[in-house]
C-alpha positions, -999 to +999 in steps of 0.1 A: +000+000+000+016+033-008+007+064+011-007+099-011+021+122-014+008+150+007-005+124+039+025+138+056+011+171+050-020+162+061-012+148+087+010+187+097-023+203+092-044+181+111-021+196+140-020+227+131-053+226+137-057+207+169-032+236+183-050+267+167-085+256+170-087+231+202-125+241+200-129+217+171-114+187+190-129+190+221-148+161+216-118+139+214-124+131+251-159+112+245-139+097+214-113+082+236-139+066+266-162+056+233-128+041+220-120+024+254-159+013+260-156-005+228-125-024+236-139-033+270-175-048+255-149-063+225-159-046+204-139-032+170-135+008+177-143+033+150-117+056+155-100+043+124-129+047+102-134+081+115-098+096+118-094+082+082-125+106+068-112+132+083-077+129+071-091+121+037-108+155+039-079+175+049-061+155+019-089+167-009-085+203+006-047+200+000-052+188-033-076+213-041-057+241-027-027+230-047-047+230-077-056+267-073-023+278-067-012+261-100-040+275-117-031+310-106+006+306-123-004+293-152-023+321-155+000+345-145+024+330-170+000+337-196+009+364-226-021+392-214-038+398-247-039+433-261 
């Protein structure tokens, strides 16, 4: 299995974010006892299935963003016309 190119990246923002908006995480505490509850009734968690959306989304916003920002020097590599 090989990895996208920008999961490393992602992965950066998804901290970034936890650091500069810890509002958006604070339900990571009910994620961890929902985690641990699982376990305990032997259960399979989530967590995985749910930490993998979310990276995927940070992923297509990455890729997205990146294809702006190409678009935008292509364009400004363009001859203007007259």
């Amino acid at each position: 299995m090989t990895l996208p190119t920008n999961t490393a990246r992602a992965f950066n923002e998804w901290m970034r974010r936890f650091i500069d908006e810890p509002e958006r995480f604070k339900t990571e505490y009910q994620t961890i006892a929902d985690f641990m509850e699982a376990k305990l009734n032997d259960r399979e968690p989530d967590y995985g299935d749910r930490a993998t959306a979310y990276l995927q989304k940070i992923l297509d916003e990455i890729e997205k963003a990146s294809m702006v920002a190409n678009t935008v020097r292509a364009d400004e590599t363009e001859p203007a016309l007259a």
